[in-house]
N, C-alpha and C positions, 0 to 999 in steps of 0.2 A: 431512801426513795429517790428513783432519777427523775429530772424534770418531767412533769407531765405537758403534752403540748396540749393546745386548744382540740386541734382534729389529728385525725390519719385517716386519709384518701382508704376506702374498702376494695383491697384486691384481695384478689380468691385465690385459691393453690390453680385451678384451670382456666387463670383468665388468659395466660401465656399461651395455651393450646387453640381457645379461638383465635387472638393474634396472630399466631401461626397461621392459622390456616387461609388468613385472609392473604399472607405471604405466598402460602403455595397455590392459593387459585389465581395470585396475579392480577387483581384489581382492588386497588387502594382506593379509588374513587368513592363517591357518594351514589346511593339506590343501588346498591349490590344486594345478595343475599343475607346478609347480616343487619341492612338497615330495614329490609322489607320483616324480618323475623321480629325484632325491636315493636318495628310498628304493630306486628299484626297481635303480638302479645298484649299489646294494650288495647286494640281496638276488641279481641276474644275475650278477655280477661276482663275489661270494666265497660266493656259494651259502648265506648267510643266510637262514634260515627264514621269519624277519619282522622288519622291522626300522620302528621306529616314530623321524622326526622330535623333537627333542623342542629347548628354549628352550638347554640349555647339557647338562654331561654329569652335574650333579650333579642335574638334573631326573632323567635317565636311571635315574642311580642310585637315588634315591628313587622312582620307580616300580619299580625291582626289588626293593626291600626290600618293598614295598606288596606286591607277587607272590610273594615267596618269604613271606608271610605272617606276618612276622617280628613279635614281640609282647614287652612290658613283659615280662623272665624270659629268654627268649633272651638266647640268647650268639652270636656271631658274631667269626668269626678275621679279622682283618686286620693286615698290614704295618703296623710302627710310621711305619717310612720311607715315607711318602704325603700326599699333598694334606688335606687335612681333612675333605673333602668323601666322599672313602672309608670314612670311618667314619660323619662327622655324616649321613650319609642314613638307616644304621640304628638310630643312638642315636633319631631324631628317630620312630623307631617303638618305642620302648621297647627297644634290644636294651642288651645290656652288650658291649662291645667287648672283647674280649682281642686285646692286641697280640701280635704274631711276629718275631722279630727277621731281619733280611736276611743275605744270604749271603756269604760272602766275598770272591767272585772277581765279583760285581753286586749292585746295591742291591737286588734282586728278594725276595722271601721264600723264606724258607730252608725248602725243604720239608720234611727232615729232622727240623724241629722241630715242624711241626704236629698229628702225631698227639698227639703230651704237648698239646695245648692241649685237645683235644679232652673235651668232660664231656656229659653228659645232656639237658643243655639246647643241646647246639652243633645249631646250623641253619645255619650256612652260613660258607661259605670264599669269602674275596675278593680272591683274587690281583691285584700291580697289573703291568703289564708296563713297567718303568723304563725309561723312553729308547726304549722299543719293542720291546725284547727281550723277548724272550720269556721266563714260568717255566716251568717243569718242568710242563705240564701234563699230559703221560701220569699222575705220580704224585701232582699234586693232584686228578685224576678216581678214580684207583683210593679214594684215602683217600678222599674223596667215596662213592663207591659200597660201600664197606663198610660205612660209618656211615650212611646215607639220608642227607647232606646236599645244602643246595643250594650249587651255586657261579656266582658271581658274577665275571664276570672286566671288572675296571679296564682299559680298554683305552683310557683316553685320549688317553694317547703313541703307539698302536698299530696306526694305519691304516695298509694295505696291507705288514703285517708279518708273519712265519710261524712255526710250529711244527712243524717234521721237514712240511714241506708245507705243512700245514692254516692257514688264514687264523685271525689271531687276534681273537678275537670269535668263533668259530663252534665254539669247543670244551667251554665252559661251557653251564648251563643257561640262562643270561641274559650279555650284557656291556652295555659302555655306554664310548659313543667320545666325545671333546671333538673340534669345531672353533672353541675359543676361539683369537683373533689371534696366539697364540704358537706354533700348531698347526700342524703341516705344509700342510695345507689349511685353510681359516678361513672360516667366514657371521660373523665378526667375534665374537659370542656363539651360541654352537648347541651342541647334543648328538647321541646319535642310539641310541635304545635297540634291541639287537638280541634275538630272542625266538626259540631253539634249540628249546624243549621245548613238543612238540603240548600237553601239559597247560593252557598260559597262552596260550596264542594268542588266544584269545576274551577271556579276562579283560583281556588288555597292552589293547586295543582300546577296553573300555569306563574301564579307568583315564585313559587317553589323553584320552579323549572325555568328561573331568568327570564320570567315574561312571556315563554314558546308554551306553544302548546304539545310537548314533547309525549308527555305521558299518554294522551288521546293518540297519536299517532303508534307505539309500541303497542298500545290493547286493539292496533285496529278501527281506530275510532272516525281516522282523517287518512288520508291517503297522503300525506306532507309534513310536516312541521315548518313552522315558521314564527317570527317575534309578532305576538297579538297583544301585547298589556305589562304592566310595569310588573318588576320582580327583581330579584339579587341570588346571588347564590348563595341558598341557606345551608346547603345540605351537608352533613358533618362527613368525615372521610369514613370508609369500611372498618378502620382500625380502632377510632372511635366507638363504631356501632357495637364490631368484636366483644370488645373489653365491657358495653354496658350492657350486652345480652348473656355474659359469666355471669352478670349479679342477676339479671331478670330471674335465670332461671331457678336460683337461688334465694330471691326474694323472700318469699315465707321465715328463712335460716336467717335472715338480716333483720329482718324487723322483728323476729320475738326475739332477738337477742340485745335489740336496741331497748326494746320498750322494758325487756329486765332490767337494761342499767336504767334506766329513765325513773321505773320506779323503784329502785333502789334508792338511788338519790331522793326520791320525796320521801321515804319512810325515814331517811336518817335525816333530813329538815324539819320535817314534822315534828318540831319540839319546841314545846309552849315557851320556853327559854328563848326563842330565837323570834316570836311572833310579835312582837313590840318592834323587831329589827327588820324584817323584813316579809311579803306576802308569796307564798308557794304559786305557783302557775294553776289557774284557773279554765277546767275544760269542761262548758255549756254542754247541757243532757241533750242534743241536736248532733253532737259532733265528738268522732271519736281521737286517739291521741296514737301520730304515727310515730312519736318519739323524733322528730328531727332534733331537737335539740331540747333541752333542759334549763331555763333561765326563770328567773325569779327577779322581783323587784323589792331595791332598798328602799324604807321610808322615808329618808331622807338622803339626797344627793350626796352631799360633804362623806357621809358613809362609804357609800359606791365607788366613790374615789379612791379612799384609803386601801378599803375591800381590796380594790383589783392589784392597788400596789403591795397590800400585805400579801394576798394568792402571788404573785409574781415575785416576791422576795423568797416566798420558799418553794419555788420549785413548778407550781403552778399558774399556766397560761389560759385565766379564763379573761373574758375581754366582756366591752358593751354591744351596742350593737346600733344600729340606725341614728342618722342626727337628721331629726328631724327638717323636712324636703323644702317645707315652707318659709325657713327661716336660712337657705343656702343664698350663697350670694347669688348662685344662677338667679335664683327664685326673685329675690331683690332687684336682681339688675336688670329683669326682665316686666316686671311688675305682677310677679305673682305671688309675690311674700305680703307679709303683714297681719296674715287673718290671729286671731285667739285661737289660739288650740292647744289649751290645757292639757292635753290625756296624751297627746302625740308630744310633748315636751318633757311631760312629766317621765314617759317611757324613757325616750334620749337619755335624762339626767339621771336616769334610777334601777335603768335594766343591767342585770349582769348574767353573761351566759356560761355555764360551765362545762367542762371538755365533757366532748362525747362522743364517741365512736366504736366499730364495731369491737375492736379489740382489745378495749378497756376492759382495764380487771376489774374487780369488786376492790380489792385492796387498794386500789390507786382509788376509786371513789370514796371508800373511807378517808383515806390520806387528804382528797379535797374539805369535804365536810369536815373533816377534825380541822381541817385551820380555817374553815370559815366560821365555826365554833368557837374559835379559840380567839379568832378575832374580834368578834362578838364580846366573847366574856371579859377581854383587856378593854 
């Protein structure tokens, strides 16, 4: 058996012919016809309000902090157990982060505990949806709406994934999706900010567009353009959009072929042998499972360790995943470390994720499970 790696990036036999073609119409730039196709598929398809292109998801994200208005004093809630990028989009407008610790039964954030997080200065909540599960959104909107906050939902694990129904990304006031290469669908580097709330519609537009009001002026809106308000350049190039509009259209063929391997892997886990060593991925009757990935938690750390060095001696590249945000030096050096949070430590020391992608075999999934088995049984 050859080494198995962690992922492989999903290209299609015609992602080359979009590329192309973005070649032979001669604009590489950003808002061409490939970015506007991207968008429009999301906005028709999961009934997103607006949804703005954007270079990666932590762009995304940073124009939602930029829209929720977030300033030097603000507080904002986020998951300790998260990317970095979950939080540094709001630090990087002056907010203070207060970490929330994750939940028992998923790395998700434990909504239970949000309202104690809650002070004076809280503007907004930013659930992440781990693995593509979904949180508790009915009761992070209630607490939301009690308190005027805004929420902000991390959805970059969470393409074509649900909430009791509802497309996730469509339930916040703003989300923000990744199609970075380790992403169920991939423009290799991309984001895609999605925009719920009539209040910023206008505004997402002109952050997008470097601060101008460009886009009002092409529909006819203003007889001009010119710089009205802060923005950057999010917008990903044509070539980008190409490549992640091959897998759009294709979608459906990517995820039941993921979610095969996904649940291949748990019927061959699911073995009372193995249930003393470690606990299968748990997905809440509210939330369905897009297959982003497939990871599971050891009972004990010292395990974990060994685990990923024995998968890595024979051949297999499965890894951990998040270290926990609250306990980074940034976090320390800045004075926003120190809190308890058991459940977002516990994850860091315990989670192991194993390869998955679209063009894993069944045989290479056995091959994994026999030596985590096998690991086990030594």
């Amino acid at each position: 058996m050859n080494a198995i790696p962690f992922n492989k990036p999903c290209i299609l036999d015609d992602s080359l012919k979009y590329v192309s073609e973005v070649f032979q119409k001669g604009k590489l730039c950003g808002n061409g016809d490939f970015t506007k196709k991207c968008q429009t598929f999301f906005e028709t398809g999961y009934g997103f309000k607006k949804c703005l292109m954007t270079s990666s998801c932590t762009d995304a994200l940073e124009m939602a902090a930029i829209l929720c208005n977030i300033r030097p004093g603000d507080e904002v809630i986020v998951p300790s157990y998260t990317f970095v990028s979950t939080a540094l989009a709001f630090v990087r407008q002056g907010a203070k982060i207060v970490f929330a610790d994750s939940e028992t039964m998923t790395p998700n954030i434990d909504t239970s505990k949000i309202e104690s997080l809650i002070s004076p200065n809280t503007k907004a909540i930013v659930p992440v949806h781990y693995a593509g599960v979904a949180c508790d959104m009915e009761q992070i909107m209630r607490i939301a709406d009690k308190y005027g906050l805004w929420v902000v939902e991390d959805a970059a694990q969470a393409v074509d994934s649900f909430y009791n129904g509802r497309p996730l990304g469509s339930i916040g006031h703003l989300s923000a999706f990744s199609f970075h290469e380790t992403k169920n669908i991939t423009s290799g580097e991309g984001g895609l900010l999605v925009v719920n709330d009539d209040r910023l519609l206008t505004r997402a537009e002109i952050i997008w567009e470097k601060g101008t009001n460009r886009s009002q002026f092409f529909r006819g809106e203003v007889n001009k353009y010119g710089w009205v308000d802060t923005g950057s350049s999010f917008l990903p190039s044509e070539l980008n959009a190409a490549l992640l509009y091959s897998q759009l259209i294709h979608l459906k063929m990517i995820q039941d072929r993921r979610i095969a391997l996904w649940n291949h892997y748990f019927r061959q886990l699911d073995d009372p042998a193995l249930n003393e060593h470690i606990v299968l991925p748990y997905i809440p009757e509210y939330a369905t499972n897009n297959a982003h990935m497939f990871y599971f938690t050891c009972r004990k750390a010292d395990a974990r360790t060994a685990l990923l060095s024995y998968l890595k001696d024979h051949g297999v590249h499965a890894t951990f995943h998040y270290l926990s945000l609250h306990n980074s030096d940034f976090a320390k050096n800045h004075g926003l470390g120190g809190q308890y949070l058991p459940q977002a430590d516990f994850y860091t020391d315990n989670l192991v994720r194993l390869p998955l992608y679209f063009t894993l075999s069944e045989d290479e999934q056995t091959y994994v499970t026999s030596v985590v088995k096998e690991f086990f049984r030594r």
